[in-house]
PDB file with one MODEL, atoms N, CA, C and O in Angstrom:
MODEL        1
ATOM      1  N   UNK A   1     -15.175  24.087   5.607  1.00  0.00           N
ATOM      2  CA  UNK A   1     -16.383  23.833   6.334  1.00  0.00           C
ATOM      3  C   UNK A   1     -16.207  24.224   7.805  1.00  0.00           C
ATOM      4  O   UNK A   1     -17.151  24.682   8.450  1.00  0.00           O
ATOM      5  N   UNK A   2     -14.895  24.024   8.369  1.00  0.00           N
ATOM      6  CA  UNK A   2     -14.786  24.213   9.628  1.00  0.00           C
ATOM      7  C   UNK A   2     -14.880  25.939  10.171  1.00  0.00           C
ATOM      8  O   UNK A   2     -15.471  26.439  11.128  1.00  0.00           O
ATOM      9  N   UNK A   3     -13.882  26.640   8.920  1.00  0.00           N
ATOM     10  CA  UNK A   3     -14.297  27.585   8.898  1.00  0.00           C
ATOM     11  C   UNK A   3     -15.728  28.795   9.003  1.00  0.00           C
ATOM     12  O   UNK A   3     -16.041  29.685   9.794  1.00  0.00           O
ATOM     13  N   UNK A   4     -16.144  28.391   8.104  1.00  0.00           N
ATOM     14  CA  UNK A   4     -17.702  28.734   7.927  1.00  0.00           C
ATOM     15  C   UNK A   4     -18.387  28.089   9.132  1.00  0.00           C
ATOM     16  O   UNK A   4     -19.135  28.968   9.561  1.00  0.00           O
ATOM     17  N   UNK A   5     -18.499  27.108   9.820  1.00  0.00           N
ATOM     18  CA  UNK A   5     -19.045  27.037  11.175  1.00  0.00           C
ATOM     19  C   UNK A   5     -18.325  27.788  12.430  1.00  0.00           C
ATOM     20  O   UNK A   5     -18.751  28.161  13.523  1.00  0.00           O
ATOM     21  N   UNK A   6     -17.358  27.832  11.952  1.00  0.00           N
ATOM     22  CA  UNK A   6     -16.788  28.512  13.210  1.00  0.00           C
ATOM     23  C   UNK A   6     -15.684  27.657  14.250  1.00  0.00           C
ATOM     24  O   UNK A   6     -15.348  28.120  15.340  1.00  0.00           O
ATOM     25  N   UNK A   7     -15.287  26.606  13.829  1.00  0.00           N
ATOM     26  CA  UNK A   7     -15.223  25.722  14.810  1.00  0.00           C
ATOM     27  C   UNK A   7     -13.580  25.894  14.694  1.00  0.00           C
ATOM     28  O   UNK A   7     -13.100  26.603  13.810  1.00  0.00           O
ATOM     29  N   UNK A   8     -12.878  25.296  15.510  1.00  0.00           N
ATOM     30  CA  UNK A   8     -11.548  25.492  15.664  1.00  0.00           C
ATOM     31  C   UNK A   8     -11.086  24.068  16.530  1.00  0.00           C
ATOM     32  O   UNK A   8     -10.053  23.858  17.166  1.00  0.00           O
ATOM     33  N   UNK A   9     -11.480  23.775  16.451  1.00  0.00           N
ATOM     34  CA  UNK A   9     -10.909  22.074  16.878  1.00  0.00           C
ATOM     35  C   UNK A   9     -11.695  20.822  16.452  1.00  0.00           C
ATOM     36  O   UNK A   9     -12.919  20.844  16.325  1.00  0.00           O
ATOM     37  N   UNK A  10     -10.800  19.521  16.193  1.00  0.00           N
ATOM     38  CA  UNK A  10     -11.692  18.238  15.499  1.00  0.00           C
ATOM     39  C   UNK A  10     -11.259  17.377  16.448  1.00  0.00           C
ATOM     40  O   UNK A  10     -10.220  17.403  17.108  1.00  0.00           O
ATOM     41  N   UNK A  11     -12.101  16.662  16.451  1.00  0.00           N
ATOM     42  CA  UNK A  11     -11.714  14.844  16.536  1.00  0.00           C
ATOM     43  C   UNK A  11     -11.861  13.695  15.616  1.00  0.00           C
ATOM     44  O   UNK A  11     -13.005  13.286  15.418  1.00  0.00           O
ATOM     45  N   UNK A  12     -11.004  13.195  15.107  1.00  0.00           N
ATOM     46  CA  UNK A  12     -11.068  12.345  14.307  1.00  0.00           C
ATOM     47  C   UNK A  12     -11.024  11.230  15.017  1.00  0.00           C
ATOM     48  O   UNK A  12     -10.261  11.371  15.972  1.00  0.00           O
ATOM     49  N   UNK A  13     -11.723   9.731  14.942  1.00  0.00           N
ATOM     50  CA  UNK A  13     -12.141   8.875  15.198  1.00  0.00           C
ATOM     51  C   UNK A  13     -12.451   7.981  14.121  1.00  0.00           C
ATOM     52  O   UNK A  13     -13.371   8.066  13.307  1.00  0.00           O
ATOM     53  N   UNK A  14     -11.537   7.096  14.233  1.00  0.00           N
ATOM     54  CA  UNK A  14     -11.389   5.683  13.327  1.00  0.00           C
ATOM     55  C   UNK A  14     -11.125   4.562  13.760  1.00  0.00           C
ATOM     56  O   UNK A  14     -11.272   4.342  14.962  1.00  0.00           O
ATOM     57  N   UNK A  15     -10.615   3.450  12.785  1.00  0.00           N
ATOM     58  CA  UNK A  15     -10.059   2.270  13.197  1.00  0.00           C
ATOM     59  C   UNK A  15      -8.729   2.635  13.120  1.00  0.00           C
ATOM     60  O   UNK A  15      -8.379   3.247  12.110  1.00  0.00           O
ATOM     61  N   UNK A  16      -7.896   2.382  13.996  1.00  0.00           N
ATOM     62  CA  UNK A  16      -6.387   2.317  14.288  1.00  0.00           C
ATOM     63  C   UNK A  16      -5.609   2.019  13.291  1.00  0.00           C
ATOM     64  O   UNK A  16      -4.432   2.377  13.274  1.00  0.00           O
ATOM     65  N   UNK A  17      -6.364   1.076  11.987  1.00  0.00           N
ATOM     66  CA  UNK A  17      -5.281   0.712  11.116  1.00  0.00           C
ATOM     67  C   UNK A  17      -5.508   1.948  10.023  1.00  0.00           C
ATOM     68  O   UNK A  17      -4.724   1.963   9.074  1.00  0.00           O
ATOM     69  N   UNK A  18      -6.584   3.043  10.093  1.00  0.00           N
ATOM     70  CA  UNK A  18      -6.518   3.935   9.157  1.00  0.00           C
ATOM     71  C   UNK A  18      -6.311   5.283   9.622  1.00  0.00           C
ATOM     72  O   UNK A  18      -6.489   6.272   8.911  1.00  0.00           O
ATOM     73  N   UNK A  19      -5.732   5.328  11.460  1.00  0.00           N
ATOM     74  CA  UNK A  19      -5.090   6.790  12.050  1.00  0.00           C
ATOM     75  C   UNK A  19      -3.686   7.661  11.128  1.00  0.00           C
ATOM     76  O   UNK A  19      -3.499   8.861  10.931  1.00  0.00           O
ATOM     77  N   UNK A  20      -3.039   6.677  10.799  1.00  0.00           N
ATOM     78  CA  UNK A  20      -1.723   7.295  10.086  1.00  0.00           C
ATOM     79  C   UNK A  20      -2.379   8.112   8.982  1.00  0.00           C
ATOM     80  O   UNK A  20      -2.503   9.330   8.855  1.00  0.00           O
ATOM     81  N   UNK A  21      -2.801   6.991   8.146  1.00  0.00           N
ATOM     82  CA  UNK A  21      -3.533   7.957   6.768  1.00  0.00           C
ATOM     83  C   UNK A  21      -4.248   9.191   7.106  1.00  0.00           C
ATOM     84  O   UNK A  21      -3.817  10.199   6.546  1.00  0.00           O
ATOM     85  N   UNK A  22      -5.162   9.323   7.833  1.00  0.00           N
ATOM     86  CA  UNK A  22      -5.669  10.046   8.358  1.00  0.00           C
ATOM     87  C   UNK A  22      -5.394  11.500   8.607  1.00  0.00           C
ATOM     88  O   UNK A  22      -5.798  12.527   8.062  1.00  0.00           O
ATOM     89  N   UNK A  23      -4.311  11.179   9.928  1.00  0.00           N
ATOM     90  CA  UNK A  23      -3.299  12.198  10.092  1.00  0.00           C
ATOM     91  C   UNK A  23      -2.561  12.855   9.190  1.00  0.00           C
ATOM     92  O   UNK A  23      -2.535  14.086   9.205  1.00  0.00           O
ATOM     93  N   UNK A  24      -2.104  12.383   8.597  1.00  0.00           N
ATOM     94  CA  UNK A  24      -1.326  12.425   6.972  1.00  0.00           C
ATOM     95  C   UNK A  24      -2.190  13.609   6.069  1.00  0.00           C
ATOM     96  O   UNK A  24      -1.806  14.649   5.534  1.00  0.00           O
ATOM     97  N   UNK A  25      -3.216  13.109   6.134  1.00  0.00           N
ATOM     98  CA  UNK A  25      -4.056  13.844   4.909  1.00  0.00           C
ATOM     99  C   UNK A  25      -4.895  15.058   5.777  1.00  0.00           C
ATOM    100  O   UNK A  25      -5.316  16.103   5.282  1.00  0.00           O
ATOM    101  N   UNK A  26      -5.015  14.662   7.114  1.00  0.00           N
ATOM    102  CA  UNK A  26      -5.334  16.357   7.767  1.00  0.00           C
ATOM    103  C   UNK A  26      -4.290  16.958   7.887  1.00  0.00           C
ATOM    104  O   UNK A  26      -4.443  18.043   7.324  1.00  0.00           O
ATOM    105  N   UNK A  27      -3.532  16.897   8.206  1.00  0.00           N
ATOM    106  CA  UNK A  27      -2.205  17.524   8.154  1.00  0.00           C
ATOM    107  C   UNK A  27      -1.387  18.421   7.029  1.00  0.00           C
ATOM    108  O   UNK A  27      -0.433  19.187   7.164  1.00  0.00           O
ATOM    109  N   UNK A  28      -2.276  17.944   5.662  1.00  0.00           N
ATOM    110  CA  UNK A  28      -2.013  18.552   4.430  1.00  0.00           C
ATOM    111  C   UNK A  28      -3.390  19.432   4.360  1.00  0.00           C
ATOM    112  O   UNK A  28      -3.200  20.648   4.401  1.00  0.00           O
ATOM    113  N   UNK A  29      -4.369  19.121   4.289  1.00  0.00           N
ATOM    114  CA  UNK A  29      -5.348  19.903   4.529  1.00  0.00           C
ATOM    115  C   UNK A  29      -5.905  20.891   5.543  1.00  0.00           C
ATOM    116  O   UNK A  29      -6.777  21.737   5.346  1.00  0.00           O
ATOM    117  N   UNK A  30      -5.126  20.582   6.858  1.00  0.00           N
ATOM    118  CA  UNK A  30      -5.225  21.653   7.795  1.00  0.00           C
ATOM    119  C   UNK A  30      -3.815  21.871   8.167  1.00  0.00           C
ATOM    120  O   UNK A  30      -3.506  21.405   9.263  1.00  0.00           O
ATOM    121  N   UNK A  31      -2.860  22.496   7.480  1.00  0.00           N
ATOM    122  CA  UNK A  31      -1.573  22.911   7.831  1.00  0.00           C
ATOM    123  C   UNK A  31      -1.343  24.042   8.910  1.00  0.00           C
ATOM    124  O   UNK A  31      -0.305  24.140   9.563  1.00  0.00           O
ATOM    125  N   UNK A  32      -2.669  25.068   9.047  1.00  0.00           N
ATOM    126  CA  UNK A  32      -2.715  25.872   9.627  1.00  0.00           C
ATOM    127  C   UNK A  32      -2.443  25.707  10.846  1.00  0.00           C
ATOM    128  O   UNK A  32      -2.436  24.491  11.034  1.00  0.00           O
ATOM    129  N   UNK A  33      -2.122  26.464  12.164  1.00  0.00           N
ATOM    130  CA  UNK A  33      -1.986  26.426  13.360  1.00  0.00           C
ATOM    131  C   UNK A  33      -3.202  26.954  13.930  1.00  0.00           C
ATOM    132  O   UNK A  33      -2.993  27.255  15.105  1.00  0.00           O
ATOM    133  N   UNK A  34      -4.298  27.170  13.599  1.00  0.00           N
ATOM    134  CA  UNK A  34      -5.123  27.709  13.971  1.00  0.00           C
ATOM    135  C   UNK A  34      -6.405  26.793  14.204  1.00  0.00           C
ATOM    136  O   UNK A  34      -7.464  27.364  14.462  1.00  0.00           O
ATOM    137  N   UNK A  35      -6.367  25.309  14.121  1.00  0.00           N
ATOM    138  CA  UNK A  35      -6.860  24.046  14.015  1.00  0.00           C
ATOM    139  C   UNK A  35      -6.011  23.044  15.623  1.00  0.00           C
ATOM    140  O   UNK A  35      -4.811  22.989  15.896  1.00  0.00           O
ATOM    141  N   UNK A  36      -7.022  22.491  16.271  1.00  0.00           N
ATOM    142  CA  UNK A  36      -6.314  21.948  17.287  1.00  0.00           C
ATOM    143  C   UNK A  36      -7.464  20.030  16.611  1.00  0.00           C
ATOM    144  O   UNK A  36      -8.633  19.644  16.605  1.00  0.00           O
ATOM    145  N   UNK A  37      -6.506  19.661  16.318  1.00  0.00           N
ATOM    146  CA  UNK A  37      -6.362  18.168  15.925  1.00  0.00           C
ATOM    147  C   UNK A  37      -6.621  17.429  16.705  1.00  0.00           C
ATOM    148  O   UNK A  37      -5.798  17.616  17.602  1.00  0.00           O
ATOM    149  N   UNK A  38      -7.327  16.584  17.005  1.00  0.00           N
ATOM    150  CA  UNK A  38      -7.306  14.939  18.138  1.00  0.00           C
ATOM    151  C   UNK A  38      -7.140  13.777  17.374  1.00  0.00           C
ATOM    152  O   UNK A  38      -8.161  13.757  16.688  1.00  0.00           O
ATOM    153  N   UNK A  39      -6.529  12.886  17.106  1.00  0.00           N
ATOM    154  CA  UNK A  39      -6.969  11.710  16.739  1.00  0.00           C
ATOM    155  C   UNK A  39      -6.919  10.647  17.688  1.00  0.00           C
ATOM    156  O   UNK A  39      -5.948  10.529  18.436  1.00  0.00           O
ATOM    157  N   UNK A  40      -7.955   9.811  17.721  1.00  0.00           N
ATOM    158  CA  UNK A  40      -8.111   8.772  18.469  1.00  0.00           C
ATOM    159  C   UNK A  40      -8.571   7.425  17.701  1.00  0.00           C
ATOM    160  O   UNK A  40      -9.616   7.375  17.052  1.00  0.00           O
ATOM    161  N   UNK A  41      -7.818   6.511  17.822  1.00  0.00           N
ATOM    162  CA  UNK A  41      -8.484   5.679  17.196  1.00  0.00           C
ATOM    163  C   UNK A  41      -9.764   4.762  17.760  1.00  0.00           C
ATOM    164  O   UNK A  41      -9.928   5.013  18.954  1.00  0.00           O
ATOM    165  N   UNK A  42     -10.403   4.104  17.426  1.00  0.00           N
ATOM    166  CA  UNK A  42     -11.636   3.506  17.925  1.00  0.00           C
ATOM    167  C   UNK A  42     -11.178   2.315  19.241  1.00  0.00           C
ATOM    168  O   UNK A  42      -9.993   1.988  19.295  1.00  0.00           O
ATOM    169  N   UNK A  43     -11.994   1.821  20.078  1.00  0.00           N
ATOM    170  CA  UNK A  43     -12.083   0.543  20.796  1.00  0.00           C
ATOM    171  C   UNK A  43     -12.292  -0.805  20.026  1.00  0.00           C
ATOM    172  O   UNK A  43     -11.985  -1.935  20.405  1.00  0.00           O
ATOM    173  N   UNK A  44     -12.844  -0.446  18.938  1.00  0.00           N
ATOM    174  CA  UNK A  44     -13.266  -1.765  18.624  1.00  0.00           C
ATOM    175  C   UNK A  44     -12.423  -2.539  18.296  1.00  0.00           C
ATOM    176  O   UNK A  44     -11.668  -2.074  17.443  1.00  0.00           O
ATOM    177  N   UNK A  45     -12.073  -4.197  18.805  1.00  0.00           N
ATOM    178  CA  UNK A  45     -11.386  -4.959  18.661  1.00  0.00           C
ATOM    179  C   UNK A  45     -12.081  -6.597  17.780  1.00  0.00           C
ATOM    180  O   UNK A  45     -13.126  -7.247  17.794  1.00  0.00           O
ATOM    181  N   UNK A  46     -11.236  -6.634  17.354  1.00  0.00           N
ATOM    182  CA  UNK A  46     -12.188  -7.938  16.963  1.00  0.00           C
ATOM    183  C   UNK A  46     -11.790  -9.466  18.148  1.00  0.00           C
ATOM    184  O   UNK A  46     -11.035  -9.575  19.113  1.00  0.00           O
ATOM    185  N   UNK A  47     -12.702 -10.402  17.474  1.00  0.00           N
ATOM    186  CA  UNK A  47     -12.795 -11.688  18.534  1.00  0.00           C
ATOM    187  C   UNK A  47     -10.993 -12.505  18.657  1.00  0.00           C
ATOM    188  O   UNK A  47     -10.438 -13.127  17.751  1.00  0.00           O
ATOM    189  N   UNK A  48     -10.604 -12.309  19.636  1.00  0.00           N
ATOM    190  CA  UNK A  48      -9.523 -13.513  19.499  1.00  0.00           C
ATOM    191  C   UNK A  48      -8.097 -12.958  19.193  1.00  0.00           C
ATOM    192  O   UNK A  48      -7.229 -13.754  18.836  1.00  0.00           O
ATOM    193  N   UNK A  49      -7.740 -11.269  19.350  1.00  0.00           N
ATOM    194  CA  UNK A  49      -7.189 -10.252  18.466  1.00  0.00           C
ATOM    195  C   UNK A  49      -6.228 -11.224  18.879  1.00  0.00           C
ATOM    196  O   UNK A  49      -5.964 -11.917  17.897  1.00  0.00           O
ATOM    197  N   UNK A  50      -5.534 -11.622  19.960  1.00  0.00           N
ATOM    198  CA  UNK A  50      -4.299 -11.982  20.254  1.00  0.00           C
ATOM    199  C   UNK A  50      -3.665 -13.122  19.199  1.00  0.00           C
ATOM    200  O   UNK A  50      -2.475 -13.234  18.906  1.00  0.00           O
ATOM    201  N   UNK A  51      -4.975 -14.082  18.621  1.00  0.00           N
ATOM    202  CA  UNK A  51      -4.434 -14.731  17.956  1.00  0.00           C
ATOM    203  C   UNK A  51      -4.210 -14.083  16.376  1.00  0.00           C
ATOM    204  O   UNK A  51      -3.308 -14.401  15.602  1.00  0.00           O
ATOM    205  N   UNK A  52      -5.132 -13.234  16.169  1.00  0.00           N
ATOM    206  CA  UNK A  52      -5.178 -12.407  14.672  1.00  0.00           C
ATOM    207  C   UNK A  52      -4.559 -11.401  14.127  1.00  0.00           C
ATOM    208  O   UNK A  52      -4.634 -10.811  13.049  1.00  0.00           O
ATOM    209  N   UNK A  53      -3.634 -11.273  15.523  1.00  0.00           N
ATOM    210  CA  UNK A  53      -2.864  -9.826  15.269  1.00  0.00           C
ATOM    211  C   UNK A  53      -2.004  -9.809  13.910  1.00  0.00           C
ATOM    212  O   UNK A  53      -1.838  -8.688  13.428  1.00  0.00           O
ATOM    213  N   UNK A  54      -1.428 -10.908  13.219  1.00  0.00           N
ATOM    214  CA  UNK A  54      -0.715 -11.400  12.392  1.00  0.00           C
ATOM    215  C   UNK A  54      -1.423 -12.543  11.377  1.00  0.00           C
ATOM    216  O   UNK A  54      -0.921 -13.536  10.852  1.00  0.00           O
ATOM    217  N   UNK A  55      -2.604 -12.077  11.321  1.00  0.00           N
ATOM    218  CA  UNK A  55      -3.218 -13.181  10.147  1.00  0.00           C
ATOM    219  C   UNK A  55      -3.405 -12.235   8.863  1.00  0.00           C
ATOM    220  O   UNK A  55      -3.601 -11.020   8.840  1.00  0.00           O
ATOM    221  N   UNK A  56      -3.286 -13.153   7.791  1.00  0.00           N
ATOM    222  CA  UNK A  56      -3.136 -12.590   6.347  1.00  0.00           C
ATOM    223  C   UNK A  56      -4.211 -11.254   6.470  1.00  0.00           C
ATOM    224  O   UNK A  56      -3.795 -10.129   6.192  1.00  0.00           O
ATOM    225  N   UNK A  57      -5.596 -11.469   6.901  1.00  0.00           N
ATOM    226  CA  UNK A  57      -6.424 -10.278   6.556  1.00  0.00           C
ATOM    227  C   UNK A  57      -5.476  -8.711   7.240  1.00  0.00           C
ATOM    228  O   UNK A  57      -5.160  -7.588   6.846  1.00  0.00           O
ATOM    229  N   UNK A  58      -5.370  -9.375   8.190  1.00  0.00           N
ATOM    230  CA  UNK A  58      -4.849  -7.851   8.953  1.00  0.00           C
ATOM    231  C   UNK A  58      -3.664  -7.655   7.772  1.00  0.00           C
ATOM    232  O   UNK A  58      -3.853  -6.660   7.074  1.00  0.00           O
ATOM    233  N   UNK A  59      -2.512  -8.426   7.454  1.00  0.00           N
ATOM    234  CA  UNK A  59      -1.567  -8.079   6.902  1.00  0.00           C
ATOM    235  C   UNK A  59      -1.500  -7.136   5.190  1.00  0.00           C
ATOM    236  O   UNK A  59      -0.643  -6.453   4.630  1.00  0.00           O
ATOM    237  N   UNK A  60      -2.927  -7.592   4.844  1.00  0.00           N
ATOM    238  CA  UNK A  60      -3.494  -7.316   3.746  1.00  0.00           C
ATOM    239  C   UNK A  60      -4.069  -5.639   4.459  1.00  0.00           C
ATOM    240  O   UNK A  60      -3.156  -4.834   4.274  1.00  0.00           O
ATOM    241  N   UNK A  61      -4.894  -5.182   4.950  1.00  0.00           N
ATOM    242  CA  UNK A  61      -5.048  -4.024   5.305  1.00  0.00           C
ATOM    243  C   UNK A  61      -3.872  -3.228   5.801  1.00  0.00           C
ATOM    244  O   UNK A  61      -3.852  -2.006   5.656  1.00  0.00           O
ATOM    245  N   UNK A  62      -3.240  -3.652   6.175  1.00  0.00           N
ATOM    246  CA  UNK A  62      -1.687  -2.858   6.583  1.00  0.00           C
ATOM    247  C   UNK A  62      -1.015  -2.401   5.334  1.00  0.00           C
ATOM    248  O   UNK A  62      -0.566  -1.257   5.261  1.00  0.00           O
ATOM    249  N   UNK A  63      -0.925  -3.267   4.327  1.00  0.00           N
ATOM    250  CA  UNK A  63      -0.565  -2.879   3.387  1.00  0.00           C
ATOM    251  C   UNK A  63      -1.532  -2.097   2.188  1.00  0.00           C
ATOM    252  O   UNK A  63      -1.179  -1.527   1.155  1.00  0.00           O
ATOM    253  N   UNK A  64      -2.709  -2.286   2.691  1.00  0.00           N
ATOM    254  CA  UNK A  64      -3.817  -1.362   1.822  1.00  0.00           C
ATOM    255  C   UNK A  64      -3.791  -0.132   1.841  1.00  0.00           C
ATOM    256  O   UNK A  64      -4.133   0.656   0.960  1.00  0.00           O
ATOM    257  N   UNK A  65      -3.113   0.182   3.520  1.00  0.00           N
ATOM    258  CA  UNK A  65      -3.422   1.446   4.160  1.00  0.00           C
ATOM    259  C   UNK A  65      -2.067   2.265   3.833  1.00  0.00           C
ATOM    260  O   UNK A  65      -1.849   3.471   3.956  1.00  0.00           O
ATOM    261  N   UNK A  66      -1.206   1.201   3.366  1.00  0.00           N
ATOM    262  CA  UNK A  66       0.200   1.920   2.975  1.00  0.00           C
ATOM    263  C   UNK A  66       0.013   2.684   1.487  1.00  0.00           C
ATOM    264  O   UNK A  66       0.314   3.822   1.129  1.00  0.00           O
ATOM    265  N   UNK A  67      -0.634   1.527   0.758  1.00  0.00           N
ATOM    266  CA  UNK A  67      -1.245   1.838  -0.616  1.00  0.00           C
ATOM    267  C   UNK A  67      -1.691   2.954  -0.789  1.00  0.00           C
ATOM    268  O   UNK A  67      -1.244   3.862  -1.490  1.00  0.00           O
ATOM    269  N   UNK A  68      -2.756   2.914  -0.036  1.00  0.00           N
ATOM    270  CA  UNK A  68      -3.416   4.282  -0.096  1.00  0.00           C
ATOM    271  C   UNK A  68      -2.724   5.654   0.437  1.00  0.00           C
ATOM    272  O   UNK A  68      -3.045   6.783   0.065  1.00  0.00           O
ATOM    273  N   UNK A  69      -1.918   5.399   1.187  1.00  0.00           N
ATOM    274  CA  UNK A  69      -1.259   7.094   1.867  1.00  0.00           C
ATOM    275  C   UNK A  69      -0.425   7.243   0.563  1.00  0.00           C
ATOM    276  O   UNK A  69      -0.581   8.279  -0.084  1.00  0.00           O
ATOM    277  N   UNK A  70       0.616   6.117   0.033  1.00  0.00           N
ATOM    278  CA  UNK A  70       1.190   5.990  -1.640  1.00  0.00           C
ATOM    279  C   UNK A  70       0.530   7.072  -2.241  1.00  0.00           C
ATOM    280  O   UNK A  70       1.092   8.150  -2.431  1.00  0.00           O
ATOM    281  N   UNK A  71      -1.076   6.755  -2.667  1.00  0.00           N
ATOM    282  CA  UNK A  71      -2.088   7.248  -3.775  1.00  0.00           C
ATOM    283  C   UNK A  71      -2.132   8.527  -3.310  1.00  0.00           C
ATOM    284  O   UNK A  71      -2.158   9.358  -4.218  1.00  0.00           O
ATOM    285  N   UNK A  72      -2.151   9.060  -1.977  1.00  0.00           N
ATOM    286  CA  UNK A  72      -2.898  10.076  -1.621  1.00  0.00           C
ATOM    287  C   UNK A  72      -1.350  10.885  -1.864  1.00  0.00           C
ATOM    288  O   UNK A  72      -1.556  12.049  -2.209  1.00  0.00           O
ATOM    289  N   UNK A  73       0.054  10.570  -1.773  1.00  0.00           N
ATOM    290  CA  UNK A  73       0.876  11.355  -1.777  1.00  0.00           C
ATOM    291  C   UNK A  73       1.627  11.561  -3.775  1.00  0.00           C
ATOM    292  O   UNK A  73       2.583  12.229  -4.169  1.00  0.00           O
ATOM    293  N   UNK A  74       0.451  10.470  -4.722  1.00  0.00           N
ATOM    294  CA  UNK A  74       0.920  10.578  -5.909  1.00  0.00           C
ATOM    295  C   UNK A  74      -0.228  11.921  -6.235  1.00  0.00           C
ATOM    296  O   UNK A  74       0.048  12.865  -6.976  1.00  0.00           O
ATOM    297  N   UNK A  75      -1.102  11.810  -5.749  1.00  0.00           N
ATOM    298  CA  UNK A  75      -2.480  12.509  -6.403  1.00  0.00           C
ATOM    299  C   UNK A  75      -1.881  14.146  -5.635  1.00  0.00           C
ATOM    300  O   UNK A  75      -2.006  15.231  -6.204  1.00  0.00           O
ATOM    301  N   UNK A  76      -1.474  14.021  -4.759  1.00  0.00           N
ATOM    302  CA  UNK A  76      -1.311  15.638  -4.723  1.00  0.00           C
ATOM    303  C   UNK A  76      -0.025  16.069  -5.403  1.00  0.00           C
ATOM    304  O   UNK A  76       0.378  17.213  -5.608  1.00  0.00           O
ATOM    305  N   UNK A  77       0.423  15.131  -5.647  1.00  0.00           N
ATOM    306  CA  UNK A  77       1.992  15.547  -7.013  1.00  0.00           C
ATOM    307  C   UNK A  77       1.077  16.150  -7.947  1.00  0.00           C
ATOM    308  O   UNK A  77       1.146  17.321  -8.321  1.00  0.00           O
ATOM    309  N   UNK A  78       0.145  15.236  -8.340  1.00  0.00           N
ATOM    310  CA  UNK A  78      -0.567  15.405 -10.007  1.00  0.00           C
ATOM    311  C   UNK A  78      -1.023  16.549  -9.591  1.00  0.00           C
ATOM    312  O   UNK A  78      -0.742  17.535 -10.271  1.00  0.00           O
ATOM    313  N   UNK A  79      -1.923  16.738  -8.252  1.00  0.00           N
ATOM    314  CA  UNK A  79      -2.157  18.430  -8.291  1.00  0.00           C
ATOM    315  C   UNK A  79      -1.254  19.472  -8.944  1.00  0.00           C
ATOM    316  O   UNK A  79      -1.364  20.161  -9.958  1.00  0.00           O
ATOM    317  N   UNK A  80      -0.101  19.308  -7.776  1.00  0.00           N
ATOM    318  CA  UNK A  80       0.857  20.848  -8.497  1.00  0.00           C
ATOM    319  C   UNK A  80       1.215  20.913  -9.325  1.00  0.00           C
ATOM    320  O   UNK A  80       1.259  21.990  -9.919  1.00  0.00           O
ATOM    321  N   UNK A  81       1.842  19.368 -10.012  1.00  0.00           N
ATOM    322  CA  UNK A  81       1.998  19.532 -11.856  1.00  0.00           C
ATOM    323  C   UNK A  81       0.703  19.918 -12.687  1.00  0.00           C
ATOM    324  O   UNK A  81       0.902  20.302 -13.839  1.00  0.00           O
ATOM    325  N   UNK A  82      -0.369  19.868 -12.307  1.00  0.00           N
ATOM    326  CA  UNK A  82      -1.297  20.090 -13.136  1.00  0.00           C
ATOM    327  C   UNK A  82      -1.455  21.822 -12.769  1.00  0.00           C
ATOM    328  O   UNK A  82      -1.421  22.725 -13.605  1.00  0.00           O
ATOM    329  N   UNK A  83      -1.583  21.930 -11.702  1.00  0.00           N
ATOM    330  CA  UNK A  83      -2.097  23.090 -11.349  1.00  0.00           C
ATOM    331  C   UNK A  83      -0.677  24.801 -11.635  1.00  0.00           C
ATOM    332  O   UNK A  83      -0.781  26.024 -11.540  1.00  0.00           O
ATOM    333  N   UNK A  84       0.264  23.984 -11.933  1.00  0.00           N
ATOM    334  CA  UNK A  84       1.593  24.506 -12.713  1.00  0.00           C
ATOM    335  C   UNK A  84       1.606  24.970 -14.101  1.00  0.00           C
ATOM    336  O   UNK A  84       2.391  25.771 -14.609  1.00  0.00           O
ATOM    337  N   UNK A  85       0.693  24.396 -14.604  1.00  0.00           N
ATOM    338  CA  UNK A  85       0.789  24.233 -16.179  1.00  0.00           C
ATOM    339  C   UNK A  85       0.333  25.343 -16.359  1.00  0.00           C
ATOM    340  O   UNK A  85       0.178  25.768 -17.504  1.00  0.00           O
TER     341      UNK A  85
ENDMDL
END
């Protein structure tokens, strides 16, 4: 898509707990050098962060987000074995 518009640089913009994944999976999808990357993660904080930095919800998304980079690095295995056959 970036191609076909023409464009040659992104910004990606998220929540901080989903920049890694992120990066991760543009990074496989835009391997090229011909792509200039930003990621930034968002401002938004929630109420009280200092006390929540370490409460089960956050700890539960930390590990969701691990989950998922997991999935995203099993599913492109299944690509090349499939795409091997």
């Amino acid at each position: 898509m970036m191609d076909m518009a023409g464009y040659t640089s992104a910004i990606f913009v998220s929540s901080p707990f989903h920049m890694r994944r992120i990066s991760i999976i543009s990074s496989k999808i835009f391997p090229n050098e011909d792509y200039q990357l930003t990621f930034k993660g968002s401002r938004y904080t929630q109420h009280n962060v200092s006390l929540s930095i370490f409460s089960w919800s956050n700890t539960k998304q930390v590990f969701s987000e691990y989950f998922k980079i997991i999935g995203f690095f099993l599913y492109r295995f299944y690509e090349v074995v499939v795409s091997n056959k």
